[in-house]
C-alpha positions as CSV (number, residue, x, y, z in Angstrom):
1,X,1.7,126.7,-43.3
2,X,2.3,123.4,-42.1
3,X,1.7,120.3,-44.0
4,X,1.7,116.7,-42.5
5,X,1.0,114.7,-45.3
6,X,2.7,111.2,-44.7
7,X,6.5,111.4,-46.2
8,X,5.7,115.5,-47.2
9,X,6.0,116.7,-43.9
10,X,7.2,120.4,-43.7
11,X,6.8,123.9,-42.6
12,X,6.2,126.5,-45.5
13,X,6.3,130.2,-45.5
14,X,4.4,131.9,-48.3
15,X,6.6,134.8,-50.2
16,X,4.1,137.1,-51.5
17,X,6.5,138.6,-54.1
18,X,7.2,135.2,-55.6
19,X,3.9,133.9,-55.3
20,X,5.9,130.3,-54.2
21,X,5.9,128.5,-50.9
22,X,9.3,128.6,-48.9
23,X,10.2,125.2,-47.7
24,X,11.8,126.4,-43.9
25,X,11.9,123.2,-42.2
26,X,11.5,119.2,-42.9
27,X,10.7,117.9,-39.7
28,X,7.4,118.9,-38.3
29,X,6.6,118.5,-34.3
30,X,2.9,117.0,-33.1
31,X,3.0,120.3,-30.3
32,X,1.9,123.7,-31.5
33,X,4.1,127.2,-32.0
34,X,2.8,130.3,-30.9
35,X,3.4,133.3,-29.8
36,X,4.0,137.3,-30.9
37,X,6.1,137.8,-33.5
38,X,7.1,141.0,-35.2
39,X,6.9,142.1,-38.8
40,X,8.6,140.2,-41.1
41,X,9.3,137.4,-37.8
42,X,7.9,134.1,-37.8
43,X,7.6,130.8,-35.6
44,X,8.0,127.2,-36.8
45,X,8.8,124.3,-34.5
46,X,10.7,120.7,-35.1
47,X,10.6,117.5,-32.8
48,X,12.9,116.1,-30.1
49,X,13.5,113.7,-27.9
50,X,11.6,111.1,-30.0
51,X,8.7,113.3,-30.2
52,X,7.7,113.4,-27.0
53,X,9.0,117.4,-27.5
54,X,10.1,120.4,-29.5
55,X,12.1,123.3,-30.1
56,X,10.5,126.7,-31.4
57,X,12.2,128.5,-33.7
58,X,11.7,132.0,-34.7
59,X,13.0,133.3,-38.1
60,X,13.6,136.7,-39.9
61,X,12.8,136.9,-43.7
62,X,15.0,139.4,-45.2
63,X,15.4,141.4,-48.3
């Protein structure tokens, strides 16, 4: 989940055993981030070159 409220922007994952949200970045780009992922895998994406880019990032939750 991505939030852009103005000063609270952030990328969130949700833990499902915790029941709380998992602050995973706290930058947030204007582009979008998809693509496959596997189990367990997940894509988030922060700004660059002044925001007129971005970097994808894929992550691994682990145990």
């Amino acid at each position: 989940m991505t939030s852009y409220e103005n000063g609270g922007e952030s990328t969130y994952a949700y833990d499902l055993e915790s029941g709380r949200f998992l602050r995973i970045s706290e930058e947030v780009s204007s582009w979008t981030t998809s693509g496959p992922t596997q189990d367990r895998q997940l894509l988030w994406n922060t700004p660059e070159s002044r925001g007129s880019g971005m970097t994808q990032h894929l992550g691994e939750l682990l145990d």
